[in-house]
C-alpha positions in Angstrom: -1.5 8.9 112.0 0.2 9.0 108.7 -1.2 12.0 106.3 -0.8 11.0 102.9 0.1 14.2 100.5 0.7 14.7 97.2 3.8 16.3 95.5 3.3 19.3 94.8 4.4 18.5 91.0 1.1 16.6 90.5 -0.7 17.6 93.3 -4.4 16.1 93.1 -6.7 16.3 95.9 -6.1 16.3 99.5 -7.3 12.9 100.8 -9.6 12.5 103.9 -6.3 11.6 105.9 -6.0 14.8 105.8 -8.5 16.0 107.5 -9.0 13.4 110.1 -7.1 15.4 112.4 -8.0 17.7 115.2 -10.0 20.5 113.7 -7.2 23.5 114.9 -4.6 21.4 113.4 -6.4 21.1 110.3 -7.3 25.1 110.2 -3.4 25.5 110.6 -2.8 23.0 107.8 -5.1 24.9 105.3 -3.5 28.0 105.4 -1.3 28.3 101.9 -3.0 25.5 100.5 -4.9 26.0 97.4 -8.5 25.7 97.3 -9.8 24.6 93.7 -13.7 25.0 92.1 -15.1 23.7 89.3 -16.7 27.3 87.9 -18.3 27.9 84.2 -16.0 24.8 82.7 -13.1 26.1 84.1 -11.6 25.8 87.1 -10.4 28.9 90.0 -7.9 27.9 92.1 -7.3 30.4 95.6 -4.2 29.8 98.3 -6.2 29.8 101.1 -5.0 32.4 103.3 -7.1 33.0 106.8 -9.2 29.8 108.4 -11.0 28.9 112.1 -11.4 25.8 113.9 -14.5 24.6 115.7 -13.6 22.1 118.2 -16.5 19.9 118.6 -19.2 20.2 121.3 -17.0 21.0 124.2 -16.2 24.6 122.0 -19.4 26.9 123.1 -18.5 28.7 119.4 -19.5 25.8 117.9 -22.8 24.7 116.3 -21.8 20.9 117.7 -22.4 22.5 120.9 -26.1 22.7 120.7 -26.1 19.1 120.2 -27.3 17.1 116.8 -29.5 18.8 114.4 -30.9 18.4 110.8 -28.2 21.5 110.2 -25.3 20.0 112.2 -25.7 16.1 110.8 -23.2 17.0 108.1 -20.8 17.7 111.1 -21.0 14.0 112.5 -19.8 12.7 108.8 -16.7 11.7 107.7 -13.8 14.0 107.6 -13.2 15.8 104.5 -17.0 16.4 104.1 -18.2 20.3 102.9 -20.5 21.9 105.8 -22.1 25.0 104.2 -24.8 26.9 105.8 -26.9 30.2 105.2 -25.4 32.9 107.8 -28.0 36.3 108.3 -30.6 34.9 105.2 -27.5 36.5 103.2 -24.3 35.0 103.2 -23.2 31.0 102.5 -20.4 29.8 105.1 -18.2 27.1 103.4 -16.5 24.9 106.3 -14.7 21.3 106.0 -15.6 18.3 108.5 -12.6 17.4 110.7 -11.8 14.7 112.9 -13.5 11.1 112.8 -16.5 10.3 111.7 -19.2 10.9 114.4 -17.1 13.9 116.2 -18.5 16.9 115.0 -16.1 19.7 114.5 -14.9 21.5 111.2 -12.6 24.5 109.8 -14.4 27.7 108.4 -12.6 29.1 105.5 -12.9 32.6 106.2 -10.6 33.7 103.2 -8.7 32.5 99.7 -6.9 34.6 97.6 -8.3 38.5 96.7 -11.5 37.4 98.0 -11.9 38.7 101.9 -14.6 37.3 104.1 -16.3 33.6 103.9 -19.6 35.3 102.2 -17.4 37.1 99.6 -15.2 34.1 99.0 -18.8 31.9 98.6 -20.3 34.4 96.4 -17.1 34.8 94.0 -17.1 30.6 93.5 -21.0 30.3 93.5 -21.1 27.5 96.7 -24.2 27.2 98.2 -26.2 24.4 99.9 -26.2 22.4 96.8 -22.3 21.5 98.1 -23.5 20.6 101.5 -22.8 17.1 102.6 -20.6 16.4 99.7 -16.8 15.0 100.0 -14.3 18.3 99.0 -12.9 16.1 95.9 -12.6 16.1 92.1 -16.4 15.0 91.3 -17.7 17.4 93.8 -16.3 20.2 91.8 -14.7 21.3 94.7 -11.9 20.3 96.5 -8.0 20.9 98.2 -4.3 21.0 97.0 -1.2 21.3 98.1 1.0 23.0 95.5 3.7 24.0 97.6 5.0 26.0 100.5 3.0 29.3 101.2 5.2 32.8 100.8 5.4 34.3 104.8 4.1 32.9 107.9 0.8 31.7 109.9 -0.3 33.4 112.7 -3.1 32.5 115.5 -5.1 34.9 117.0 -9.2 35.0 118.4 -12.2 34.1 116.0 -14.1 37.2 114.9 -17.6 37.6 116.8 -17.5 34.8 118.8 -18.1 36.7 122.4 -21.4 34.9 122.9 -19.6 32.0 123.8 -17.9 33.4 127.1 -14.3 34.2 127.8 -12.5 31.4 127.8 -13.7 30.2 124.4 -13.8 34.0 122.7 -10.3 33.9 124.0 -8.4 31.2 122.3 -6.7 31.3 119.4 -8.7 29.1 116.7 -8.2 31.7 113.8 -5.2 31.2 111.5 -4.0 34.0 109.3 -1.2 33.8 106.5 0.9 36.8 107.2 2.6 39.5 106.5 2.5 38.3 102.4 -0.9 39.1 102.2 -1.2 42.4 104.4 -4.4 41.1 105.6 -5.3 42.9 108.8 -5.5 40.7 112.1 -9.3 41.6 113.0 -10.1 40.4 116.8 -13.7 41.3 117.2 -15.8 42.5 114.3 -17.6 41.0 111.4 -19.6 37.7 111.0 -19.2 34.8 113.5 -18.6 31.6 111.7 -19.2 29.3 114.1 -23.0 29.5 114.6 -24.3 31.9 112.4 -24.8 34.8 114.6 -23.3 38.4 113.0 -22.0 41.5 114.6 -22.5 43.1 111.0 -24.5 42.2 108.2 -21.4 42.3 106.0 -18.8 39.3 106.6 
């Protein structure tokens, strides 16, 4: 498959191409790219800088893996579509649909820019279920860019709180972190699980 991208002069909006790709290769792809909201007339943009893939409904981490839901229909879209769901009656989770349409999987952004943690990083753009089932793309308000090659390096290691899901899927290394630019610390157990909504603490 051919991704189409744009240069990074006149970047626009990543296309679904994009993102209708394995989910861990998209979670990879996203790191150093800039995410870009509509907010107060204006617009914020954040480099994306720590993601996670859910694989589909083989991945026990993932909400696909409890089959199809009024929740997980936004999963079975087409790629590029914003899945965003209340975590702990607190906290909105802003994920992209990856893949083709009908295979549910998606990418958790986790972090962008300063802002550290998914429910930080929802709360500081204002996304909430209003976004839900809508294409990440310029009359959404919300969308992707690539403007460029990130400063340092992406690393894998284990999605955070996912030990419900038993070893071998706690185990693999779905969570992609920009490092060493960002001095963001490689957590490997603690804070909110992504992938279905559970928590190991109330803060993300």
């Amino acid at each position: 498959m051919t991704v189409k991208l744009r240069s990074c002069t006149n970047p626009g909006p990543l296309e679904a191409a994009f993102f209708n790709r394995p989910a861990d290769t998209v979670a990879r792809a996203l790191v150093g790219k800039t995410l870009v909201c509509r907010v107060s007339g204006g617009e914020q943009a954040l480099m994306v800088v720590e993601t996670e893939a859910y694989l589909g409904p083989h991945d026990l981490a993932c909400h696909a893996a409890r089959g199809r839901t009024p929740r997980t229909d936004v999963m079975f879209g087409p790629p590029g579509m914003l899945y965003i769901y209340l975590v702990y009656g607190l906290h909105w989770m802003l994920n992209v649909v990856t893949g083709p349409c009908g295979y549910p999987a998606a990418v958790l952004l986790r972090s962008a820019g300063e802002m550290d943690g998914p429910g930080r990083l929802t709360a500081a753009l204002g996304v909430d279920h209003d976004l839900n089932g809508k294409p990440a793309e310029l009359q959404t308000g919300l969308w992707f860019e690539d403007r460029g090659a990130a400063p340092g390096r992406v690393i894998a290691t284990r999605r955070i709180g996912v030990t419900y899901a038993g070893p071998t899927w706690s185990r693999r290394r779905l969570r992609f972190v920009l490092t060493p630019s960002h001095n963001r610390p490689v957590r490997m157990g603690e804070g909110i699980n992504p992938g279905c909504g559970r928590t190991r603490s109330a803060c993300p």
